[in-house]
C-alpha positions in Angstrom: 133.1 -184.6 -85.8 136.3 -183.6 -87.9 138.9 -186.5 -87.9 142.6 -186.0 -87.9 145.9 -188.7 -88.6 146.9 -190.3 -85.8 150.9 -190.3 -86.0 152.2 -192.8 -88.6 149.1 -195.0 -87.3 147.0 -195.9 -90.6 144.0 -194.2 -88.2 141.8 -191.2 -89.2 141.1 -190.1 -84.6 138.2 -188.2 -83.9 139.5 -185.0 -82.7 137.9 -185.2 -79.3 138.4 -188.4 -77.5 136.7 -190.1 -74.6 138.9 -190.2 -71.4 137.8 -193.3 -69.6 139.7 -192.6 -66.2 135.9 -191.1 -64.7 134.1 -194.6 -65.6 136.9 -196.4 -63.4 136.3 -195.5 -60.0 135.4 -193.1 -57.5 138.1 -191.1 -58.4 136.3 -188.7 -59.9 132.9 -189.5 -58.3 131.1 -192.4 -58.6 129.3 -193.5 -62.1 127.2 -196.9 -62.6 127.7 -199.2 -64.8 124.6 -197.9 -66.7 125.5 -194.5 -66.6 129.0 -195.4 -67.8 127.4 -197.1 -70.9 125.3 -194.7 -71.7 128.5 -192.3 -71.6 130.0 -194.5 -74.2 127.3 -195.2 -76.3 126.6 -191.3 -76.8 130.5 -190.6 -77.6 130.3 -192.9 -80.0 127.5 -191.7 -81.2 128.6 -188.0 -81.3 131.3 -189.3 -83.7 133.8 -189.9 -80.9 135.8 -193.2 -82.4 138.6 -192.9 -79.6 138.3 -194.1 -76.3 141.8 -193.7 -73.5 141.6 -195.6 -70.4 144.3 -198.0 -68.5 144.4 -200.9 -66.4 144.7 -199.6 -63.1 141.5 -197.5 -63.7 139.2 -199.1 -61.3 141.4 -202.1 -61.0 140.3 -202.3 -64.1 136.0 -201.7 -64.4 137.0 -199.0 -67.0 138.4 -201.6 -69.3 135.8 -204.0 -68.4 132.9 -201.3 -69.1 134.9 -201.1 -72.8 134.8 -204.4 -73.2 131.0 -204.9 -72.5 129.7 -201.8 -74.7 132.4 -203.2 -77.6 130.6 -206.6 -77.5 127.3 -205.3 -76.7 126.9 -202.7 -79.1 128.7 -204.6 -82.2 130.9 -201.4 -83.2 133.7 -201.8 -84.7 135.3 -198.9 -85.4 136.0 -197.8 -82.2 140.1 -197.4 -81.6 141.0 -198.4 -77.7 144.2 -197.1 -76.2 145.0 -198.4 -72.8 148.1 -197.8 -70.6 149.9 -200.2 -67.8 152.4 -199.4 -66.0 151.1 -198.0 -62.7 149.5 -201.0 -61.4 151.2 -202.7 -57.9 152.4 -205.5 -60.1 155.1 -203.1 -61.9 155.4 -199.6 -60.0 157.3 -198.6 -58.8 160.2 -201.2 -59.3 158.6 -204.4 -61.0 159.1 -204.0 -64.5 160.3 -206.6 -66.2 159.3 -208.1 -69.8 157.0 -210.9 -68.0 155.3 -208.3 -66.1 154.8 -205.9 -68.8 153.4 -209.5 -71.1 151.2 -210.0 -68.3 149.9 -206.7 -67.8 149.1 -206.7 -71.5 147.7 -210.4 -71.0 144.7 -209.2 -68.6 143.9 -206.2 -70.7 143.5 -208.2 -73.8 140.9 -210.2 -71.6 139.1 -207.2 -70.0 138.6 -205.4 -73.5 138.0 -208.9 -74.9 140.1 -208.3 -78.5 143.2 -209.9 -79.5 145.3 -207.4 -79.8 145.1 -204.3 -78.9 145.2 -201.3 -80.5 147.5 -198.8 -78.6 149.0 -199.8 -75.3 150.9 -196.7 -73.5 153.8 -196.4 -70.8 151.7 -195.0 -67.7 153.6 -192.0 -66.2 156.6 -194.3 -65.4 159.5 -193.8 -63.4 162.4 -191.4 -65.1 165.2 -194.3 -64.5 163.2 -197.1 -66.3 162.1 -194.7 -69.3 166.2 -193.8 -69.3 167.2 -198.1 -69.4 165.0 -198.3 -72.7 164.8 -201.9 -72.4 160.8 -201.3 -71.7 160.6 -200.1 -75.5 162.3 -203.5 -76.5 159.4 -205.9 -74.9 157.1 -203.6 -76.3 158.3 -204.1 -79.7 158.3 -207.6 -78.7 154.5 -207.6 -78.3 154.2 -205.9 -80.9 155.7 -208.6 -83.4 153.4 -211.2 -81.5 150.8 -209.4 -82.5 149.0 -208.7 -79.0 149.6 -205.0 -79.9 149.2 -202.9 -82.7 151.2 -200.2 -81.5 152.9 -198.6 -78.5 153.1 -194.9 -77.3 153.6 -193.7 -73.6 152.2 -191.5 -71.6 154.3 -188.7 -70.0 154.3 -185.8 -67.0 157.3 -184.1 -67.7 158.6 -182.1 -71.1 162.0 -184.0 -70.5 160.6 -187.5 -70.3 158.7 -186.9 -73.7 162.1 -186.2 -75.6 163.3 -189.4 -74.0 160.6 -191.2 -75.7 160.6 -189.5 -79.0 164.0 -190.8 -79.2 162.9 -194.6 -78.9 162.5 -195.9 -82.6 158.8 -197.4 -82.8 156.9 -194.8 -80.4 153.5 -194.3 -82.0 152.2 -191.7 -79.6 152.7 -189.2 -76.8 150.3 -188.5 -74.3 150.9 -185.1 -72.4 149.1 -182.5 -70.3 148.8 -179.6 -72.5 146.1 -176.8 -71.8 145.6 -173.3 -71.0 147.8 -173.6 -67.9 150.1 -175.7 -69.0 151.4 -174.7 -72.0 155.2 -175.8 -72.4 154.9 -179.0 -74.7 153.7 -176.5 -77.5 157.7 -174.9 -77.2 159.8 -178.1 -78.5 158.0 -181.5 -78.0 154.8 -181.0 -79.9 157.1 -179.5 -83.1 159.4 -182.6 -83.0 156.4 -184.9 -82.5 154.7 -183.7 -86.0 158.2 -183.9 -87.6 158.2 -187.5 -86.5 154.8 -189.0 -87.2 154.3 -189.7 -83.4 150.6 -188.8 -82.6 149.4 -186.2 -79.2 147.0 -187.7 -77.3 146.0 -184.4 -74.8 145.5 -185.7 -71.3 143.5 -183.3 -69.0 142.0 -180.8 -71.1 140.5 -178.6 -68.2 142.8 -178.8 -65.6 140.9 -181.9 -63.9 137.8 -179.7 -64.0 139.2 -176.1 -63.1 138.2 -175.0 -67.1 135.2 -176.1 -67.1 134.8 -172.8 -65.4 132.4 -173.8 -62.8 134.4 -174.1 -59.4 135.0 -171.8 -56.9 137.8 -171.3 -53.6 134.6 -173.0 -51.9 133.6 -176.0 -54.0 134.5 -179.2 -52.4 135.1 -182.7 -53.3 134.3 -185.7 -51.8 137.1 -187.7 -49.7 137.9 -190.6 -52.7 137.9 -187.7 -55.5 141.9 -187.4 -56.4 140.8 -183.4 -56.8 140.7 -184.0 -52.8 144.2 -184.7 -52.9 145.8 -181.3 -53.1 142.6 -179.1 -52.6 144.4 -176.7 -50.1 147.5 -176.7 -51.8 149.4 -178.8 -49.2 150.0 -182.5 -50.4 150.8 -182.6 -54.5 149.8 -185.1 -56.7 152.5 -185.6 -59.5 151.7 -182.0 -60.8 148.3 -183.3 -63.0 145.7 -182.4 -60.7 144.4 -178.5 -61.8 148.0 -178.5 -63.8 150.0 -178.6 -61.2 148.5 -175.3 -59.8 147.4 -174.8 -56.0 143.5 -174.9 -56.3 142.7 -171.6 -54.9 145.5 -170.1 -57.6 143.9 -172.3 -60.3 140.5 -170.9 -59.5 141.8 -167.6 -59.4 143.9 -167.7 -62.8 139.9 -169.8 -64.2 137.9 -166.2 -63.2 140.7 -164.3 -65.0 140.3 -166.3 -67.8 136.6 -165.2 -68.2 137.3 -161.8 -70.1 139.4 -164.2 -73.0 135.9 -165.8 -73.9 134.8 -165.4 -77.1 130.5 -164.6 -76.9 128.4 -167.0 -76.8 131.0 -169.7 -75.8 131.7 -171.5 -72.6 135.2 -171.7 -71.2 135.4 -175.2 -71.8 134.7 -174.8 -75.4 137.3 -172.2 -75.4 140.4 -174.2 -73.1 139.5 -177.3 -75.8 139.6 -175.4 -78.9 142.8 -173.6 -77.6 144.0 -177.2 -78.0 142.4 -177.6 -81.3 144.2 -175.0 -83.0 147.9 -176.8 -82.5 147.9 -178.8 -85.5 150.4 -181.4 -83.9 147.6 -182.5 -81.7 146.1 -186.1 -83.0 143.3 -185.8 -80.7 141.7 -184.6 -76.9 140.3 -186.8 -74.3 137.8 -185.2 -72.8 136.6 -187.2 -69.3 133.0 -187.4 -68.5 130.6 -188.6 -65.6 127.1 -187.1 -67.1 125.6 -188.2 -71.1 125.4 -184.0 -71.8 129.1 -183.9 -71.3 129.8 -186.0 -73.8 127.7 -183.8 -76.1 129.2 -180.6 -75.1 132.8 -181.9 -75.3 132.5 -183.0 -79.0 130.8 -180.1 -80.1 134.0 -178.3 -79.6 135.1 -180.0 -83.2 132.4 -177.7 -85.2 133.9 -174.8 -83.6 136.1 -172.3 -85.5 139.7 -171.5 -84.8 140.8 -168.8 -82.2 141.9 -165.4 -83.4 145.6 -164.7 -83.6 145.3 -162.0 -81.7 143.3 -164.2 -78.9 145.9 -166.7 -79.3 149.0 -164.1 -78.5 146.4 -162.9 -75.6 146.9 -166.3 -73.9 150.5 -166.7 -74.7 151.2 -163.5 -72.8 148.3 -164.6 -69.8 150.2 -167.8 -69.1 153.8 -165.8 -69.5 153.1 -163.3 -67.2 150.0 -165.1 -65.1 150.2 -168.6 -64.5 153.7 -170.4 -65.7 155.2 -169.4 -62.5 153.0 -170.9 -60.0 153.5 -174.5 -61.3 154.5 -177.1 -59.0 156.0 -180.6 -59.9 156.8 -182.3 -63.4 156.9 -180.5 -66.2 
């Protein structure tokens, strides 16, 4: 696993990360404790030293599930970043600086550390991110040392500019892949001129890139993929990057003849990432232990072509950039 520096962080990330939403809930399908710790133990054991998750994952299990393999297991070197944000307590119109402290309060207990490393702004609303006054109680936890450091994460282009701006943002955490290919125009350039890490959220489209769905495949009824399966109700543009799911499985098939032999599609839409060197690190969900595997194996793999690299420039030009709904 090839490392990489994390922003202005003093932290060396392993360039594919663990995306904890999956071990939260059944929002991606159930997982068991024990699978979920098995998960963690083999990321961590496939060199994988950064784990993403949030409070409001599972009403907070994936936190918990941290927590237990950090004290179980003994290792140390594992960098946590959590967000808040989203939970009932503070969105959409509860924010306030004892909400936010007691947000960060029960994390700190869940993950069972005393500070934390990276806590992130969870897709918050435009208007708060605009007030700035969040930025200032997070720099105030941050000089009480119950966090390290403080990034948010973003759905729009726009909104990640408004963050850049805030002096002390550590990180940005953005949908950037295949489909969704915007951030790579202005924000990831001004990111890497100012030492603020990219954490990449949603790697394959919530599943689209992994290249095996079809306009058949179904998900069950507490999956968030459910939400927007048909195209008709639209969940803040993240699920299969903001694309319709027949279109999005469409655009996957096309996708096929870009695949260099002997790879998989996933290997290819992560690696794609890989190659933009303002990119700190990917996290990668998983529900199954040969995930995990798969995902980090994508670190070995050499860089695209520049000719492949034009190729999908042009595909999501002429192809895809049209038929994206919501933030961006």
């Amino acid at each position: 696993m090839k490392t990489r520096s994390f922003g202005s962080i003093a932290f060396q990330s392993s360039e594919i990360g663990l995306g904890c939403w999956q071990l939260g809930g059944t929002d991606w399908g159930a997982v068991e404790d024990g699978d979920a710790l098995s998960i963690l133990g083999a990321a961590a054991d496939a060199g994988v030293n950064f784990f993403d998750t949030a409070d409001v994952y599972g009403g907070g299990r994936s936190e918990s599930l941290i927590g237990r393999f950090l004290k179980e297991s003994g290792r140390k070197d594992i960098f946590v970043a959590t967000k808040l944000g989203r939970t009932s307590a503070l969105y959409p119109a509860g924010y306030s600086e004892a909400t936010l402290r007691a947000a960060t309060e029960a994390s700190l207990r869940r993950l069972g550390v005393e500070t934390l490393d990276l806590t992130q702004l969870h897709c918050i609303p435009l208007e708060v991110l605009r007030r700035g006054e969040i930025f200032g109680w997070l720099r105030q936890l941050r000089t009480e040392g119950k966090i390290r450091a403080f990034g948010a994460s973003v759905e729009s282009v726009d909104e990640g500019h408004l963050c850049l701006a805030q002096e002390g943002v550590s990180s940005l955490q953005v949908i950037f892949n295949v489909f969704r290919q915007r951030p790579a125009e202005t924000l990831l350039p001004q990111a890497l001129a100012k030492g603020v890490a990219i954490i990449v959220r949603l790697p394959l489209a919530s599943g689209v890139l992994a290249g095996g769905f079809t306009r058949t495949t179904t998900f069950a009824a507490a999956d968030h993929r459910n939400y927007n399966r048909d195209g008709g109700a639209f969940n803040v543009g993240e699920t299969f990057a903001g694309l319709p799911f027949p279109k999005a499985v469409e655009l996957a098939d096309a996708l096929r003849s870009f695949i260099p032999e002997g790879w998989t599609m996933a290997q290819l839409a992560q690696r794609w990432i890989l190659d933009h060197t303002a990119v700190s690190t990917v996290i990668t969900g998983a529900s199954r232990v040969a995930q995990v595997g798969a995902n980090a194996s994508v670190s070995a793999l050499p860089r695209l072509s520049t000719e492949l690299h034009a190729r999908l420039a042009e595909f999501y030009r002429s192809e895809v950039q049209a038929h994206i709904r919501g933030p961006y």
